[in-house]
C-alpha positions as CSV (number, residue, x, y, z in Angstrom):
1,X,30.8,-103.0,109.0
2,X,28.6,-103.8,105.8
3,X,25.2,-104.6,106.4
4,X,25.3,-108.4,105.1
5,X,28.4,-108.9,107.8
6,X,26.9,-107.0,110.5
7,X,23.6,-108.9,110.3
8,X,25.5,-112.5,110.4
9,X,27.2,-110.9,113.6
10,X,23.9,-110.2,115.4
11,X,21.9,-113.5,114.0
12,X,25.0,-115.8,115.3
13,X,23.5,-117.3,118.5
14,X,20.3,-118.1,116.7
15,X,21.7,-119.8,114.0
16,X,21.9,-123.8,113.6
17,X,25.4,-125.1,114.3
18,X,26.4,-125.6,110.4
19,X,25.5,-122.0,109.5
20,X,27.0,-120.9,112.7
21,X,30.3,-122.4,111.4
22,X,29.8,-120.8,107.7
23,X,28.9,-117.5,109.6
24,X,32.4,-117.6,111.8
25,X,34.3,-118.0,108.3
26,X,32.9,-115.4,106.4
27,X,33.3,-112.2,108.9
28,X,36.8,-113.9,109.9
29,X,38.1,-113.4,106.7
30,X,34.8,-111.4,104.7
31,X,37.4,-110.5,101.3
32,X,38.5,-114.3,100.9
33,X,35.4,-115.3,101.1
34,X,34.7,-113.6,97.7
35,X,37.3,-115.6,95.9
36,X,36.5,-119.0,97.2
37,X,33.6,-121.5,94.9
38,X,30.9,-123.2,97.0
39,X,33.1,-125.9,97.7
40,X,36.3,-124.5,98.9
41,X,33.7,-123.0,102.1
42,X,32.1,-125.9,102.6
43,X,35.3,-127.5,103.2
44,X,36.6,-124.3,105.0
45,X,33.8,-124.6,107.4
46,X,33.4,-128.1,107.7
47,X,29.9,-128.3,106.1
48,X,28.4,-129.3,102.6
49,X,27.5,-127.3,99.4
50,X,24.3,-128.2,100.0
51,X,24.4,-126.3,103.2
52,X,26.1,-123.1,101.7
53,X,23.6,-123.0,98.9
54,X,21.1,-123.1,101.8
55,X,22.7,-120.6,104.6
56,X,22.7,-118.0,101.4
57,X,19.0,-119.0,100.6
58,X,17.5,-118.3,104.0
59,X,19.0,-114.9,104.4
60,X,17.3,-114.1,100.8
61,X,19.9,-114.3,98.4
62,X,19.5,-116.3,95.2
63,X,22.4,-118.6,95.9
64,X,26.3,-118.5,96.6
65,X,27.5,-116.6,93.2
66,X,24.6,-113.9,94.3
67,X,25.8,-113.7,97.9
68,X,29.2,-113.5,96.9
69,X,28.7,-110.7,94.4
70,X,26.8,-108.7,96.8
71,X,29.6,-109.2,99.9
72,X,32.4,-108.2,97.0
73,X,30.2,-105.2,96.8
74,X,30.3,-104.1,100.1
75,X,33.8,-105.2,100.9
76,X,35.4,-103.5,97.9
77,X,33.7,-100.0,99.6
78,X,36.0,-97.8,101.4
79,X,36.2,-98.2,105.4
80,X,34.1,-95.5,107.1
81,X,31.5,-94.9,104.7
82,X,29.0,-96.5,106.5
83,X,30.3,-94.8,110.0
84,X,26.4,-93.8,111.6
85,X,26.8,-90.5,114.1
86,X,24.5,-91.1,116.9
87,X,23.0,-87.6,118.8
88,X,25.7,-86.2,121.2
89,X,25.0,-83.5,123.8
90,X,26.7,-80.5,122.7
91,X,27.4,-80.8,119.0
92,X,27.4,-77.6,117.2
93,X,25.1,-76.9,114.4
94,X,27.4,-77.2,111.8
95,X,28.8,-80.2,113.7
96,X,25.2,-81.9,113.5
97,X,25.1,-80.9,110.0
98,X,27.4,-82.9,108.7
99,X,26.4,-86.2,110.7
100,X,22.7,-85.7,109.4
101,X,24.5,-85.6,105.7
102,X,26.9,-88.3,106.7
103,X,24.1,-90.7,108.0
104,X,21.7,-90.2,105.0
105,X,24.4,-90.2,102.4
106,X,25.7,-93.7,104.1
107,X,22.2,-95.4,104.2
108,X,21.1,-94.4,101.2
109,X,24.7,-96.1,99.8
110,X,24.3,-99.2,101.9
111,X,20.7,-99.0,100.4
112,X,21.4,-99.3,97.5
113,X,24.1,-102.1,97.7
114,X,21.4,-104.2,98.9
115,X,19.3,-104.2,96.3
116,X,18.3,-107.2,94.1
117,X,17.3,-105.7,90.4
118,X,14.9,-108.8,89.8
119,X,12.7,-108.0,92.6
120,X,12.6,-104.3,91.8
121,X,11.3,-105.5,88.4
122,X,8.4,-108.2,89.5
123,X,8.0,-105.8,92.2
124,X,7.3,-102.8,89.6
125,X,5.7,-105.5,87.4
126,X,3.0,-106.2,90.0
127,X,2.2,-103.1,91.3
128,X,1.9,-101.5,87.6
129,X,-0.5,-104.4,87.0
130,X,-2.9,-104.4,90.5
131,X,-6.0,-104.2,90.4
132,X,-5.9,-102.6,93.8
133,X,-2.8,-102.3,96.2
134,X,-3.1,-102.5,100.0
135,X,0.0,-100.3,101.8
136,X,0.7,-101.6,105.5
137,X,2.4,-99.8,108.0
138,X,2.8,-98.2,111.3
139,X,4.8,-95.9,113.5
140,X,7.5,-94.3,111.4
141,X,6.6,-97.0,108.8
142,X,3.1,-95.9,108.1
143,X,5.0,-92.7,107.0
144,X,6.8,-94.0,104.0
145,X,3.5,-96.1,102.7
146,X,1.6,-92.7,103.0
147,X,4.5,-91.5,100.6
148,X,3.7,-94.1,98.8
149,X,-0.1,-93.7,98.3
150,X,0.0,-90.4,98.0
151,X,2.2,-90.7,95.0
152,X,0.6,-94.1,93.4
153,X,-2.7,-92.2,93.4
154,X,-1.2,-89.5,91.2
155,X,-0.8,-91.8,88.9
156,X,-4.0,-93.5,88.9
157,X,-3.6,-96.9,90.5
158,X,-6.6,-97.8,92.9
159,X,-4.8,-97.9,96.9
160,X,-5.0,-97.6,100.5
161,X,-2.4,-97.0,103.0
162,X,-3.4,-98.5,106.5
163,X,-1.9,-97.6,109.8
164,X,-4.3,-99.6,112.6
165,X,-4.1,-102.9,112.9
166,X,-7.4,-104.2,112.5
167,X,-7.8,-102.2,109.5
168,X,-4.9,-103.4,107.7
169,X,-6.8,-107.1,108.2
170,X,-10.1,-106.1,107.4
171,X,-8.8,-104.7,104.0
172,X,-6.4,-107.9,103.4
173,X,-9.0,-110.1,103.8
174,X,-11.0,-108.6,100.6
175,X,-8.1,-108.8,98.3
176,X,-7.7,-111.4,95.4
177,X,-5.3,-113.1,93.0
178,X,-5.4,-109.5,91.0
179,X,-4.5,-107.4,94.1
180,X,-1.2,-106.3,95.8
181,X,-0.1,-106.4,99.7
182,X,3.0,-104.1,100.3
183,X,4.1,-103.8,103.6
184,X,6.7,-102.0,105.5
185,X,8.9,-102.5,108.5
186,X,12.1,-101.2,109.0
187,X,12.6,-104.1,111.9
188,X,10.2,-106.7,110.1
189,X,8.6,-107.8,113.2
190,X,5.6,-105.9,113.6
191,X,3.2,-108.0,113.9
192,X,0.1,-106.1,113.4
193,X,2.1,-106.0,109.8
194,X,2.8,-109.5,109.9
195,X,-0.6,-110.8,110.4
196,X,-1.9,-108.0,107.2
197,X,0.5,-109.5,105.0
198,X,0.3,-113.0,106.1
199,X,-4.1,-112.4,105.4
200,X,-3.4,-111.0,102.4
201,X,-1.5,-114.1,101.2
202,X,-4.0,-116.2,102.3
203,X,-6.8,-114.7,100.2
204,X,-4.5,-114.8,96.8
205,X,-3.0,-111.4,96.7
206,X,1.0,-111.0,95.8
207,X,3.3,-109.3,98.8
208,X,5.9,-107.5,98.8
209,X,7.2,-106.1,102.0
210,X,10.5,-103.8,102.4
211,X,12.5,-104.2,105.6
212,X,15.8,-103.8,106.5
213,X,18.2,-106.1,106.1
214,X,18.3,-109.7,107.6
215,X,16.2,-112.5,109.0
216,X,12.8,-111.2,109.8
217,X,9.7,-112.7,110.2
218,X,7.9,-110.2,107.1
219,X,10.7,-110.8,104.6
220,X,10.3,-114.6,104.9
221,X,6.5,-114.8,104.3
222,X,6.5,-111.8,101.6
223,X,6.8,-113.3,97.9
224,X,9.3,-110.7,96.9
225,X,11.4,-109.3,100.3
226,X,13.3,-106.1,99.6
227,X,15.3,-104.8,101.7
228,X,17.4,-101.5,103.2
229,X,20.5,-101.1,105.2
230,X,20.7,-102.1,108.7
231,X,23.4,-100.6,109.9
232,X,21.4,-97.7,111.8
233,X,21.7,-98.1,115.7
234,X,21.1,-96.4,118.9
235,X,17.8,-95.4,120.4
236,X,18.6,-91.7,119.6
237,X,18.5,-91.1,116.0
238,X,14.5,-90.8,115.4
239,X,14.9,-93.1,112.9
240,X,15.8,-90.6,110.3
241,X,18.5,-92.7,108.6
242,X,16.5,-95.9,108.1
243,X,13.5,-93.7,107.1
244,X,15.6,-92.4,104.4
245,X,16.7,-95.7,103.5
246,X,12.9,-96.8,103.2
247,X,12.1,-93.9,101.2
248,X,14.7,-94.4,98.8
249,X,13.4,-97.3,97.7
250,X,10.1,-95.9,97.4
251,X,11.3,-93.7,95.0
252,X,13.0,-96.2,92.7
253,X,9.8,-98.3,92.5
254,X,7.4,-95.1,91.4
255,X,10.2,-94.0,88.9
256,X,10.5,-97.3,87.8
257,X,6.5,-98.1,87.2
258,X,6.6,-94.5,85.5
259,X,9.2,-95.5,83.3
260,X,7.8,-98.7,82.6
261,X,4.3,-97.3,81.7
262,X,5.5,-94.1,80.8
263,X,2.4,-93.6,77.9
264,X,0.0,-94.7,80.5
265,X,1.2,-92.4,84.1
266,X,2.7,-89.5,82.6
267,X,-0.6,-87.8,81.7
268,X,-2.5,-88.9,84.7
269,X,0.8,-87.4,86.6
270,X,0.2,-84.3,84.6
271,X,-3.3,-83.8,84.7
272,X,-3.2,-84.5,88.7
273,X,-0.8,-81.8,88.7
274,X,-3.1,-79.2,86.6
275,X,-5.9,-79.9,88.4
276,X,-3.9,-79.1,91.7
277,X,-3.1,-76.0,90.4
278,X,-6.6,-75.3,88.9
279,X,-7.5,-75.3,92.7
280,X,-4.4,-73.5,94.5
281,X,-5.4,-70.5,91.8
282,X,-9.2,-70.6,92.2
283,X,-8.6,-70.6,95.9
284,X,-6.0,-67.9,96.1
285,X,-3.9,-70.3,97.2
């Protein structure tokens, strides 16, 4: 199931009536729904274009045409690409192998399907332009902001990547208007997180948080949400799919602030490079 249909399937008995209705349309029938204007669902689900405009708004997409264009995306893929292998007892190695492949390969598609080029750019836009950045995180998401740091500071740009809780609020509380918050949760309900990003906010800073995809409490306070696929289940996968996910995005958003500032990063990325080596050779190592 794409990742836009399978999150309406697991937000359905939380949504308000209306949207409940629009919900039951789309995944009845997820390929009409791409051929259909505004009006034509309203009337197929017995709401208002006003109320379409606004389902697609809350789950972060600029409007109908932008949902639309994103569910075309993911209906128009072949069925089983996005077929996650939980861990079996038993598998051989060259069995497991090919799941590992198959699960990475899928979420990093699914990824990418997701993603909204505007936000990539403001997102880039900001972070090339902080003063300082804050990187929240913890558990398996303080891993991918300490990729992060460890490869905006290569470059120059002034950060932290914070794992405890009280620490991540301590630091949001000295940011300002110049400063950026980014802050990652694969379920977007961490609320150690939550309360960094929401402090941030409070004292001026921009957010951005990166979460997979859906209604989460991060994504609607952030002021750009970006998001990854959510089609990883199952309390056995280490969440190695989803980590990949996370960390595919990381690594648009450092090729992208390269790319935009290439005169300015490439010679800090070189010279943090030389002087590593420098090191390694004085040291033996």
């Amino acid at each position: 199931m794409a990742a836009i249909l399978h999150a309406l399937s697991k937000e359905m008995e939380q949504l308000p009536p209306q949207e409940r209705r629009i919900a039951e349309v789309i995944l009845e029938s997820p390929s009409e729904i791409t051929q259909l204007s505004i009006k034509e669902l309203a009337e197929k689900s017995g709401t208002s274009p006003a109320t379409v405009t606004r389902f697609c708004k809350s789950r972060h997409f600029r409007g109908f045409p932008d949902f639309k264009m994103k569910l075309a995306a993911e209906t128009s893929q072949p069925s089983g690409v996005t077929a996650y292998q939980d861990i079996v007892a038993g598998n051989s190695l060259s069995t497991i192998v090919e799941a590992i492949e198959a699960n990475h390969l899928a979420s990093i598609t699914d990824t990418t399907r997701m993603l909204d080029m505007e936000r990539l750019q403001e997102s880039i836009r900001l972070l090339c332009q902080a003063r300082r950045v804050d990187l929240y995180g913890v558990a398996t998401s303080s891993i991918v902001t300490q990729d992060l740091y460890q490869k905006l500071v290569r470059i120059g740009v002034s950060c932290t990547a914070f794992s405890d809780g009280h620490m991540q609020v301590t630091s949001a509380s000295s940011l300002g208007p110049q400063d950026v918050a980014f802050a990652v949760s694969y379920s977007g309900e961490t609320q150690d997180t939550i309360d960094a990003l929401a402090c941030a906010q409070e004292n001026g800073a921009k957010t951005i948080s990166l979460t997979s995809y859906g209604h989460n409490t991060l994504a609607s306070i952030a002021d750009i949400p970006l998001f990854t696929s959510s089609l990883e289940q199952g309390m056995r996968r280490g969440d190695m799919a989803s980590r990949i996910a996370l960390l595919h995005v990381i690594d648009i958003l450092f090729t992208g602030m390269i790319s935009q500032e290439f005169e300015r990063f490439v010679p800090r990325l070189d010279g943090s490079y030389e002087q590593v080596q420098r090191v390694k050779l004085r040291n033996g190592g």
